[in-house]
N, C-alpha and C positions, 0 to 999 in steps of 0.2 A: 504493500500500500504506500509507503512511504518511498518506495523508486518510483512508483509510478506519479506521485505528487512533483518529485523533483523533477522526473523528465517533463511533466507537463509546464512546469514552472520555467525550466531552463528553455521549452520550445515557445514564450511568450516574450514577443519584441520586445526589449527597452524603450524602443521610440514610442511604442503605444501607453506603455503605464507612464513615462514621460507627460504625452500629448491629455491622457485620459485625465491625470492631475492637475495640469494646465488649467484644463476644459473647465475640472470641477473648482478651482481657484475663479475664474472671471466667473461663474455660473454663481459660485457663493458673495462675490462682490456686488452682482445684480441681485440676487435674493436679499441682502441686506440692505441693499440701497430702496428697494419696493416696501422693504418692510418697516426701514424708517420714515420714511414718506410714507405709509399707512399710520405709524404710529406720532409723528407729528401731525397729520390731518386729523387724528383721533383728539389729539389736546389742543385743536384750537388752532391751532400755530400762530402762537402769539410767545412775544418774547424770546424765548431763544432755541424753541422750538419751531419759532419763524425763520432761521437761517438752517436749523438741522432739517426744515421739508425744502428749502432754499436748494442744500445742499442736497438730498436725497433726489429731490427731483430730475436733477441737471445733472448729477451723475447715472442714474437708473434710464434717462433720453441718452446718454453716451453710450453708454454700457447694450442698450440696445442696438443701435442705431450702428457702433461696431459688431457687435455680433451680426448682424444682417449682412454686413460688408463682408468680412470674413466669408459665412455660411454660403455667400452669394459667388463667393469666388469658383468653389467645389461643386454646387450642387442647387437646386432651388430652397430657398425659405421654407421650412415647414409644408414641405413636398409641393407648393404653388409653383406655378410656372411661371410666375414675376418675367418683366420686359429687366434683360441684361442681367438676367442670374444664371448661374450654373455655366458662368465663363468659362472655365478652363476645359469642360469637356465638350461645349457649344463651339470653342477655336480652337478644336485637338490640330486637324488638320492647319489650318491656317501654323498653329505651336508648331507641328512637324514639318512642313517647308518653312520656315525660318532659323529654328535650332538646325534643322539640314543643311541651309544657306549658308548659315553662323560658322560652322564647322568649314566647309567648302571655302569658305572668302578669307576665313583668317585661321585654318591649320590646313590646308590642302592647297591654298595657293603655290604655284611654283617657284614664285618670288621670294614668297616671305619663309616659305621652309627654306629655299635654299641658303636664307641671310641669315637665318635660325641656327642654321647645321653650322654655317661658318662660322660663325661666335662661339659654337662649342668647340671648334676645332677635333672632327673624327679622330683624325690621325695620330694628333700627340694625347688626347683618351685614351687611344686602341695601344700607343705603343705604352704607356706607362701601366697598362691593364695586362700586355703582355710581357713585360718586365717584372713584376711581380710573383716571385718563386712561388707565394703560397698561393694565389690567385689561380695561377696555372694549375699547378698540382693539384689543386681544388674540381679544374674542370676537368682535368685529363681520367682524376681516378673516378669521376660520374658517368664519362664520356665511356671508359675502360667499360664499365657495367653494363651501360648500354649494347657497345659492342659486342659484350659477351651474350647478352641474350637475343642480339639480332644472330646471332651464330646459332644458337642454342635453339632460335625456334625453324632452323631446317634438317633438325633431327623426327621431327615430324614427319611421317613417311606421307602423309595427305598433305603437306607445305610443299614437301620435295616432287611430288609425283605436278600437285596446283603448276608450281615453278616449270618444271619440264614441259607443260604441256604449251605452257602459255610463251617460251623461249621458242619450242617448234612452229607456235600459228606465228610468231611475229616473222622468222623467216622464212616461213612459207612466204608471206605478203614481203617480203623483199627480194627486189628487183635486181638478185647477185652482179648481172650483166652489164644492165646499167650503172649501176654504182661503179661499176670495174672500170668503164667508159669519163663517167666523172673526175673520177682520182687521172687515169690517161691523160686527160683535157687539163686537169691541174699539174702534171708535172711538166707538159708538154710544152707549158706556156711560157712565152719568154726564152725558146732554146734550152729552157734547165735539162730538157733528156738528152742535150750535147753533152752537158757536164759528165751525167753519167755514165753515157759513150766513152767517154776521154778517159774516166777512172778506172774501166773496163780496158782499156789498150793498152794504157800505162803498167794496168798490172799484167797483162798476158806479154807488153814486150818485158817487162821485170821477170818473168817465168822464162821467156825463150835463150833471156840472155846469161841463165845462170847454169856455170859449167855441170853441174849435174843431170839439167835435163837434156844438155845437149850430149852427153855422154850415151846417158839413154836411149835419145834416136840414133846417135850412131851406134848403137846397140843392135837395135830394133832392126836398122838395115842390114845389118849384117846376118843375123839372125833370118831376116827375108831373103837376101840375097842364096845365100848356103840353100836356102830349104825351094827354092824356087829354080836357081839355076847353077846346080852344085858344080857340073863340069865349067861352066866360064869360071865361076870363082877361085876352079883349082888350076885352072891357066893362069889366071890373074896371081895367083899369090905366089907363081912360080917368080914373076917381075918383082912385086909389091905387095905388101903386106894389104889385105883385105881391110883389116881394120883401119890404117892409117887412113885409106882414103875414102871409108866411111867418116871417121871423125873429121877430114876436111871436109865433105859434102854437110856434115852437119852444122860444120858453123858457117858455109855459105849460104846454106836453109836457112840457119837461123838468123842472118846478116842479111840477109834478103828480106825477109818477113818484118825484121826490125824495121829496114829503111819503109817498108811498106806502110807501114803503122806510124811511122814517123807524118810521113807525106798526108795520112790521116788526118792524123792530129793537129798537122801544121796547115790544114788550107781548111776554109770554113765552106766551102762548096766543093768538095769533094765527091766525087759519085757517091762514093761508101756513106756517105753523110745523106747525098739526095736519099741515094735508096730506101737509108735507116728512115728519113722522114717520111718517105711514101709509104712505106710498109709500117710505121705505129698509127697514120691517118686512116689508113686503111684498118686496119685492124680495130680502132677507136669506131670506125663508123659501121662495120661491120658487127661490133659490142650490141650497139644500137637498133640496127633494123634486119641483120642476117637472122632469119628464123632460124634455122638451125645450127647456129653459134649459141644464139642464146639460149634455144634447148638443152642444148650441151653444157650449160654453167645451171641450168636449173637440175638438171637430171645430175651434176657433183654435187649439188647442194642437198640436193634431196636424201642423197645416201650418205652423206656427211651427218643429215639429221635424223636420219633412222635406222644406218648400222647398228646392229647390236654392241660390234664389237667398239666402236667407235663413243656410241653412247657409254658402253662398259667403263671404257678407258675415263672419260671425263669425269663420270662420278667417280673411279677412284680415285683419279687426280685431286678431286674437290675434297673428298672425305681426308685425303691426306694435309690437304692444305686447312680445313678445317678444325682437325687435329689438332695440327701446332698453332694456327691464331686458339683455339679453346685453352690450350697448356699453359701458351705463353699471358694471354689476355687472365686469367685465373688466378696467374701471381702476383701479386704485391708487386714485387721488384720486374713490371713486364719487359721486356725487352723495346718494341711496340710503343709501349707507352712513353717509357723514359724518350724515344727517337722525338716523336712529337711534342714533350714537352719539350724537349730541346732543341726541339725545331721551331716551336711557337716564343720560346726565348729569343731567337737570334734574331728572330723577325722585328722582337721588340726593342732589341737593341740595336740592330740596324735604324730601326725607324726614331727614333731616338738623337742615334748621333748623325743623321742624315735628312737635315731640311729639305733638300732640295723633294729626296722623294717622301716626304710628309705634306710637303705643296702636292704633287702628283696628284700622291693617292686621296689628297681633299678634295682636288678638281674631278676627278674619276667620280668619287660618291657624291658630293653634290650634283654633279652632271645626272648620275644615275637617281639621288633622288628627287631631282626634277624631274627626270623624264616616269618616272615612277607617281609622284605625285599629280602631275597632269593624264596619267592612265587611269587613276584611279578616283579622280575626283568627280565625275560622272556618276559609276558606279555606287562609290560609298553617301552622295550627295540622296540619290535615287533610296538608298538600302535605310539609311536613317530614318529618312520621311515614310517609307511607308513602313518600316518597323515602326514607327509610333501611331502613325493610324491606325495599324491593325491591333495595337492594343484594344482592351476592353474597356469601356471607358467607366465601370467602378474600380477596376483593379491600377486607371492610370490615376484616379482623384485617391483613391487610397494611398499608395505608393507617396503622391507628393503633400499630401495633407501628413503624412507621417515625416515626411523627410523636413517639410517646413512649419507643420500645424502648431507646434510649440512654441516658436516664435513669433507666430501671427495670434494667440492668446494672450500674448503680450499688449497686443494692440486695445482688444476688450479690458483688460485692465488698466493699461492707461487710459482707452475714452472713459472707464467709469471714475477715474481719480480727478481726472482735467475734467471732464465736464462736471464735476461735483465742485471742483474751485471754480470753474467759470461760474457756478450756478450762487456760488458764496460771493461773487466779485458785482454780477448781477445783482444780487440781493442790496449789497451795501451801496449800488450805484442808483436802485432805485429808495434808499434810505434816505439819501444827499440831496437826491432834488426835491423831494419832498421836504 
């Protein structure tokens, strides 16, 4: 009995036994101002009972006359539908486009956030936020927890199987060909798949020209030669050694193929160059509209995403690597974790002893949030206004009659104090001219 006393006690507002005391304060201020104006009208009111119904009067007309005002704000008088009462829920709407307005014109302007943000300066916040050992460490061991049970909830075999399925529809709907085509047209651009030409020749003549591989082919010939045309070779080495002029032939091979690579390298229109350009255009535009080019990157895809063996492999891959984030993320001293904090340090200490990039990175965010602020000021402008019309309009008179009712009982208390001196100031004014 007595828990359930306390919970009901502990589930009743303060704002309301607040407001309800308030209430019954002005309500007993007017009960005794009626009741001494009855009891001064009872003796006469003569003598100095003449100034206490003086006073009773012209405080108990206050005392009213605010209470009206007040009651009129929330709701109608004594349930009448009075002209200009029951304000606040008669201009809900009108209330919610201009607190919507209000909000929109002076925190969602572009201008004046952006002149906001720069008086706070992001930057040298974020870096003295990220210099802060215990601050960090604060976030990284919350961060750590998090991580771990984002880990932890794809041991779930109905998470893991959800995950797979929904990995296979996304590339199913991806267009492997095209996107191949994309990346082509981006490295292509500007000559950059010269570059890579160039680092490709540079290392093949780096390969030709080093005495081992050219040992090799003259290796190789020799080995062909014997096995292919044994009697000339056995003429020939009667003069000269076989080998020797294999290894000559090899390094004119290979001195030839250099110079060739060379002349590559050194002329920008080179055939070897045309041809390399015609043959990735081709190929780039072929990505594109060759039906069965593209078939052929859809049907690797396809079995990329439905081998078994291949599916096999990735989840053990995952479970392996899951593993060690679960061990490492688990202990205190993470490994992981410590990288990040002290990665989120350097940042702040860069940013710190480096104005230039704390101007930067001010210009980056306030840039961002203007353009952020001006995306959203529409939306949040619109979501205000009609969250407050859709309230209900006793639960939106309730809400602000609790949030402000107590302060506005104040007002019945003072009309019944002031107009009861006004009613004492009246009285003595009408003493005097008499």
């Amino acid at each position: 009995m007595n828990l359930s006393k306390s919970a009901a006690s502990a589930a009743v507002d303060p704002r309301a036994v607040a407001l309800k005391r308030m209430k019954w304060s002005a309500g007993g201020l007017l009960a005794a101002a009626l009741a001494g104006l009855a009891l001064a009208v009872w003796q006469g009111g003569e003598g100095a009972w003449a100034w206490i119904e003086a006073f009773c009067e012209a405080s108990a007309v206050g005392a009213i006359a605010d209470w009206f005002a007040v009651v009129a704000l929330f709701r109608h008088p004594l349930g009448l539908p009075l002209p200009h009462t029951a304000i606040i829920p008669r201009n809900k709407a009108r209330v919610a486009d201009g607190l919507a307005h209000f909000v929109r014109d002076h925190f969602l302007d572009p201008q004046t956030l952006v002149d906001r943000l720069g008086v706070f300066d992001p930057s040298r916040r974020l870096a003295d936020w990220l210099s802060d050992p215990a601050r960090v460490d604060d976030w990284v061991a919350e961060a750590r927890g998090w991580a771990l049970k984002a880990v932890e909830l794809f041991d779930d075999g109905r998470m893991r199987q959800a995950t797979l399925e929904l990995v296979v529809a996304q590339a199913r709907r991806w267009n492997s060909a095209a996107t191949a085509a994309e990346v082509l047209t981006v490295l292509t651009q500007g000559g950059r798949h010269h570059e890579l030409l160039d680092a490709g020749l540079e290392k093949i003549g780096d390969f030709l020209a080093e005495d081992e591989v050219k040992a090799r082919v003259s290796a190789l010939m020799v080995r062909h030669a014997r096995k292919e045309w044994p009697k000339v070779v056995g003429m020939v080495e009667l003069v000269t050694p076989v080998a020797r002029m294999a290894d000559g032939l090899a390094d004119k091979l290979s001195a030839s193929v250099l110079g060739e690579l060379r002349e590559v390298l050194a002329q920008p229109d080179h055939p070897v160059r045309q041809r390399y350009d015609r043959w990735l255009a081709e190929f780039t535009g072929r990505l594109r509209h060759d039906e069965a080019l593209v078939a052929a990157f859809e049907r690797v895809k396809e079995r990329a995403i439905t081998d078994p063996a291949i599916l096999d492999y990735a989840a053990s891959v995952w479970n392996d690597i899951k593993r060690l984030l679960q061990a490492d993320l688990a202990d205190e001293h993470s490994a992981l974790a410590e990288h990040v904090a002290q990665a989120m340090r350097d940042v702040g200490d860069r940013l710190r002893g480096d104005e230039g990039l704390r101007a930067s990175l001010n210009e980056h965010l306030l840039s961002a949030a203007g353009q952020l602020a001006a995306n959203l000021r529409g939306g949040v402008t619109e979501h205000i206004a009609q969250t407050i019309k859709d309230w209900d309009d006793r639960q939106l008179v309730d809400e602000l009659e609790l949030s402000v009712g107590k302060d506005l009982q104040f007002i019945r208390i003072n009309g019944a104090i002031v107009g009861g001196l006004a009613g004492l100031a009246l009285h003595a004014l009408r003493l005097m001219l008499h």
